[in-house]
Every structure is written in C-alpha cells, then in structure tokens.
N, C-alpha and C positions, 0 to 999 in steps of 0.2 A: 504493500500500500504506500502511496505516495504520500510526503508530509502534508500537513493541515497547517496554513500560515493564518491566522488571526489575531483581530486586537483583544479579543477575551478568551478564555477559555471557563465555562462554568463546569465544577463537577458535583453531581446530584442532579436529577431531574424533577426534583419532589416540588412543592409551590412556591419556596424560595427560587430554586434555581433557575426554573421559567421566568418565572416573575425577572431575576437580574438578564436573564437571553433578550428577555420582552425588552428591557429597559437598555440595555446595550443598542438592539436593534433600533429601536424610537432615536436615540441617539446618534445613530448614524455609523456605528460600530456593527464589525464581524466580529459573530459570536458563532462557538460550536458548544453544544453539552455534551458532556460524556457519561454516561449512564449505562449498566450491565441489565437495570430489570425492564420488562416489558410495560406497557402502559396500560391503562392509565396505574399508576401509584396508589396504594392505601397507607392508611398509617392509625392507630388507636389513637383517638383524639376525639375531643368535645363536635368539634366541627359549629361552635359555632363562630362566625365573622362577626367582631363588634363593627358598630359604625363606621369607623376611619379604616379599617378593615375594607367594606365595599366600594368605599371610595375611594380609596386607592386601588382596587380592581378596578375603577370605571374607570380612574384616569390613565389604566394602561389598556383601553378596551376591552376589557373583561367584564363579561355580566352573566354569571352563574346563576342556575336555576336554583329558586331553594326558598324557606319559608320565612314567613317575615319574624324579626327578633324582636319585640318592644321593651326587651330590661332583664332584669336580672331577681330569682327570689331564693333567696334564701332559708332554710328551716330546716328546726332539729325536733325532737316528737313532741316538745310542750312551744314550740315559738316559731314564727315566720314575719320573714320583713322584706320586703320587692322595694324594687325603684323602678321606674319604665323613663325609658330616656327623654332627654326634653327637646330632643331632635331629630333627625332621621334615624330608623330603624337599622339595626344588625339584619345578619341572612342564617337560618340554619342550612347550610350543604354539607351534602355527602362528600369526604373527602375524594373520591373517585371521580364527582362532579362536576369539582374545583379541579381536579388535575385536569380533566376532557377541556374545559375550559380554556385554562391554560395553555396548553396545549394546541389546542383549535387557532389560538391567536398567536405561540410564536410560529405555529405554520407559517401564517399566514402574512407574517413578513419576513420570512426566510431565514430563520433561524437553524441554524446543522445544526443534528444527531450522531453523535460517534456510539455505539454500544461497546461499550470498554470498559474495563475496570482499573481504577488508579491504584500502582502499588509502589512505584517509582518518582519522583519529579526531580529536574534537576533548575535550579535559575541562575540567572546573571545580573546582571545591571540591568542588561536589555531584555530580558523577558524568564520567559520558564516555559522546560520543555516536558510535557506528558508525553511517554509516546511515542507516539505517531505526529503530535501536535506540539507547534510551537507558537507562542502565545505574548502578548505583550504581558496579558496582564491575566491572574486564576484567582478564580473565586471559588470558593470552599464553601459549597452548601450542600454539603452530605450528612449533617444531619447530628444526630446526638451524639453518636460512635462514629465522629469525622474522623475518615484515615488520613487525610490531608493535614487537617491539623494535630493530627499524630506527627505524619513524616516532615514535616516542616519545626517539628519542637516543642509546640506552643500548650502540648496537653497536661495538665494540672490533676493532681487526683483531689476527689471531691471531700470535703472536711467530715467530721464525725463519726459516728458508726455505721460498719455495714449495714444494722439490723434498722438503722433510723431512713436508708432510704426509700426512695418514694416508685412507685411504676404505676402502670396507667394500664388498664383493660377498657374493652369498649363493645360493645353488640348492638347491633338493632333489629328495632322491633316492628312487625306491620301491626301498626295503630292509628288510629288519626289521631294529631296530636291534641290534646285536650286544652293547652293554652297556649300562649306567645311569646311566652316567658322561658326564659333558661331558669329551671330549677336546679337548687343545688341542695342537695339532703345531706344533711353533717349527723355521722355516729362516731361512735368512738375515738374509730381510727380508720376512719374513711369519709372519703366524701363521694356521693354519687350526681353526677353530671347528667340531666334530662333534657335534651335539647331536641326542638321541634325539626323537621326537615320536609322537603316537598314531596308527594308520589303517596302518601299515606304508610311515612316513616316516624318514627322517632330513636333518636339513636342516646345509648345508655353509656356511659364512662365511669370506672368507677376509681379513683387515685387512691393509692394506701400500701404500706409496707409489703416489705417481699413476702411472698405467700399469701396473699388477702386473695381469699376466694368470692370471684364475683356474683355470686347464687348465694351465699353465706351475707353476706351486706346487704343484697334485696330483700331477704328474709328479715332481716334488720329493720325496714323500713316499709310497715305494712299499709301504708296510703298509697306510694308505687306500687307498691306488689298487687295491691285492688287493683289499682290501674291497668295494669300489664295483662292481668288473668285472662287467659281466654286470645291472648294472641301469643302470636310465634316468633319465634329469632327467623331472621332471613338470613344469618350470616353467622359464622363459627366466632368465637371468642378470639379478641384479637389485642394484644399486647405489646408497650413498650416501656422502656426505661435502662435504667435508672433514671428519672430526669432531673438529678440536678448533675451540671456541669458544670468544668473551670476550665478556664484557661489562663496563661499566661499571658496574653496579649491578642489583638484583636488582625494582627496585620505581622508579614514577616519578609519581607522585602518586598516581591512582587507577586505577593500572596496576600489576599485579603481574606477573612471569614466572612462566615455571613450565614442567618438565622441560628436555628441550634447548634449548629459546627462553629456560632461564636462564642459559648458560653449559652446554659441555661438553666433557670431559678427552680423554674413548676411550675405546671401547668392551671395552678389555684385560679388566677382570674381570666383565665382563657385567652391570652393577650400575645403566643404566639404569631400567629400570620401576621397583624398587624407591625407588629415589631420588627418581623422577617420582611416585611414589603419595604419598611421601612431601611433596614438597612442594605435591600437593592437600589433604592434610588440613593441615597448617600454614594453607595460603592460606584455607581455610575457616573453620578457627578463629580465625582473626586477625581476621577480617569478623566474624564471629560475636559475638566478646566485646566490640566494639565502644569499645575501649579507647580513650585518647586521639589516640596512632599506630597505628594497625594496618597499615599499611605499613610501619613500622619492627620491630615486633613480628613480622612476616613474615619481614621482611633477618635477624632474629636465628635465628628457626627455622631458615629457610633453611639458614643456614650451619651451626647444630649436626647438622640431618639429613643435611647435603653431606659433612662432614669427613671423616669415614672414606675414604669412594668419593675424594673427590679426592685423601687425602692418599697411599693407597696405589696407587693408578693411577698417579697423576703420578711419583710413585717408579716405581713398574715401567714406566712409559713411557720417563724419562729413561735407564734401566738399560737398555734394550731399542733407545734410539737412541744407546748409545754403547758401545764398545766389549766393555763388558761382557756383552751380550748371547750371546755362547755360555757364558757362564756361568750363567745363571739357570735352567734348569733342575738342571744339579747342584749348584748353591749350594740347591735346596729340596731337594732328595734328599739332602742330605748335613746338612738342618735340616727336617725333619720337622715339627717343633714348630714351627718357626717360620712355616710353610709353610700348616700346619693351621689355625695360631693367625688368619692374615693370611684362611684364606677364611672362616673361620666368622663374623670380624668383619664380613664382607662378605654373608654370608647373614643372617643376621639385621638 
C-alpha cells in the first residue's frame, strides 16, 4: 500500500473522532481515520446529548434522530428533585445512531477510512508517522484505554483503590418512554441512568463498582422495575470502564488527545460528548491558526472547555464515595437553585 500524506491523522472512529474528521474537513484540512472495528460503533453509555451537546452537532451538520430531553430528575426511594432546562432541549440517541450520523456527514465531505490498528507511531518536528500514514498532525480519540496515549507516554494510573472504581453497564429496553426527563435512581452504591430514546426505546445504565450486577440494582429500585415489567431487552448487557482516567498531559509534541483518550472523571453528569465535541473544535483551531505553539494553545482550551464537567463531577463523585452520599439527593431538593444552577452549567 502506498503512503497516506495528510494534514491530520485521527485514530478512533467513535463520536469524538468523526466529530475532529468533520471538523478538520469544514476547515479545509485532509483528514484520514484509522479504525480496526466495523461501523457503526456502540459503546455502554447514558446516551443522553445535553443541550450544547446538539448544538454542536448542528453546527457541524449533524442532526440525529432521537427523543427530546427536557432536564434532568433525580431520586432515591424517600426523595426526588428534576430541573427541566430553561432552554433548548437535550436529545436521547442511540449511540449507534449518533455514530450512522456521524458518519453519514464525514462521508459526505470526504473524509478517508484506513481500517488499521495503531501499535507503532513515530514523530518529528514535522509530523508523525502511523503506518502506512504520514500526518502533520494525530489526534488520539481512542477512547478510555487510548493506546496512543499509552505509546506517546502521557498514561497516569488512576488514584485510590482498585475496589473504589467505577464501570458502566447499559441495556435497552422496548418501552415507550414514560417521561422526558433523564432519571437518575441513587442506591447504595449505584446509580441507574433512564434515558428516553426515539423508535419506542429506553435505554438503562447503570454506574457502580467492579462486580455490580445490573439485575441486582433494578431489583433495588422497585418504581423502575414496575416500569420495565412486561417489556424486553433488545440488546445483550453491554459494559465499560474503569472510567476514571489520568493522564499526564493533554498534548505530546504532535500529538494531541482528545475526549476520553484525554483524561476522564465519570460518567455522573452525563457531560461526555459534549466535552469531547468540544475538544474537537479547540484541537482544530489550534492547527488551524497555526500559531507558534499550537499544542500549547490546545492544553489551554482544553482545560477552559474541561473545567466545569471536571470541577462539578469530581465534586459529586467524591460526595457520592463518601459518606455523604445519602445525602445528595435531599441536599438538591432542599437547594433547588443550586441544583438547577449546577445542571444548566453542565448543559450548555
């Protein structure tokens, strides 16, 4: 095979990494992705898009099929407290949906597919070579277990105890969803994610330590479990994690990260994609303006688009693995505003 000469290289094809192909593309940049799995992509995940979420799919022409979000409710078996946004609506999609999506649109401005798999790279000043491909510039959106940001140095092992981290299950269910709201059910030592989707879906998530059986937690939570009775899973038990992430830096010469291959907190306030979209247009504009560091220029975006999502997760994460955790739903019911204030910051 003959080289591949372009100005990007993205490896992952998951919706970060279309998403930087799209944005590469719109910019007037050759881009190829290099991807080993078949399409469309799934992943265990909430699936739902807050606000700034879909609107940053529109603004890279993307408009996925999927159910409207109005806010978010929280509850544990004595309390519930919702906020519904005070602006445009979230989307519930199937992560399969968002990928086809995806997809569909860097078709459709000519975006290359390599099917490959990254175990090499080497860079210079002037670029980095995967491969078969040589690249100005590689963007690392492979995800929680980036080999990228393996091979390039930047991977961090994650703080605490084995037994304290977190993984994610997810199924769905044919139901019609019964509200518009992303429910989120707090037990013990989980939390279960109910988010609305289009087609007469609802898809289930449920976050919590290694071994947390997700049949064992519905059974926990007898208001879903009414709900559910009487309908089917569509789809097998589907699983990821560990999801918290470190890294040591966000950028390695002519290596950028980007979404969960840059570092990640938890999945608590569902504030993935947006983040991840968010740090494709940063990484795109940083290339783009061709400034004297655009790597460093990138570490600075980076962390102004991250702050929110990390600062208020990591809060409610620590709150959630310490004692105080049967508190936090009536500490936001009993703080409304404060409640309100903390999701809206996180949708948009």
């Amino acid at each position: 095979m003959s080289a591949i000469d372009v100005d990007v290289a993205v490896v992952g094809a998951g919706p970060i990494g279309l998403a930087a192909a799209i944005e590469a593309r719109l910019a007037g940049l050759s881009v190829v992705v290099i991807e080993p799995r078949s399409f469309p992509i799934d992943k265990a995940c909430g699936e739902g898009l807050m606000p700034g979420a879909v609107a940053a799919l529109a603004r890279l022409g993307v408009h996925p099929e999927g159910a409207a979000i109005a806010g978010f409710r929280y509850s544990n078996a004595r309390t519930l407290v919702e906020h519904r946004f005070a602006g445009p609506s979230g989307l519930g999609v199937r992560r399969t949906a968002l990928h086809d999506a995806l997809s569909e649109r860097a078709d459709e401005l000519g975006v290359m597919r390599l099917d490959a798999r990254v175990s090499d790279l080497v860079q210079n000043a002037e670029g980095v070579t995967v491969g078969d491909v040589r690249a100005s510039w590689l963007l690392a959106c492979d995800g929680l277990h980036s080999t990228v940001r393996r091979l390039v140095g930047l991977e961090r092992p994650a703080p605490g105890r084995a037994d304290r981290r977190r993984f994610g299950l997810r199924r769905h269910y044919a139901i019609e969803p019964w509200t518009d709201l992303v429910e989120v059910h707090w037990v013990a030592d989980a939390e279960a994610y109910v988010t609305p989707l289009a087609g007469g879906l609802v898809g289930v998530a449920v976050l919590g330590r290694p071994r947390t059986d997700f049949d064992e937690i519905l059974a926990q939570l007898p208001e879903l479990s009414d709900r559910l009775r009487g309908s089917h899973p569509v789809d097998s038990l589907r699983g990821a994690g560990p999801l918290r992430q470190r890294t040591a830096a966000r950028s390695a010469g002519r290596v950028l990260l980007l979404g969960d291959a840059s570092g990640y907190v938890d999945a608590l306030t569902g504030e993935g994609i947006r983040v991840g979209l968010a740090h494709a247009r940063a990484a795109i504009e940083a290339i783009v303006d061709a400034g004297p560091r655009p790597a460093a220029t990138y570490d600075r975006e980076w962390a102004r688009v991250s702050r929110d999502f990390r600062v208020i997760t990591s809060g409610l994460l620590a709150a959630a693995q310490s004692p105080l955790r049967p508190f936090i739903v009536p500490a936001a019911r009993a703080m409304p505003a404060l409640f309100g204030a903390a999701v809206e910051r996180l949708a948009r």
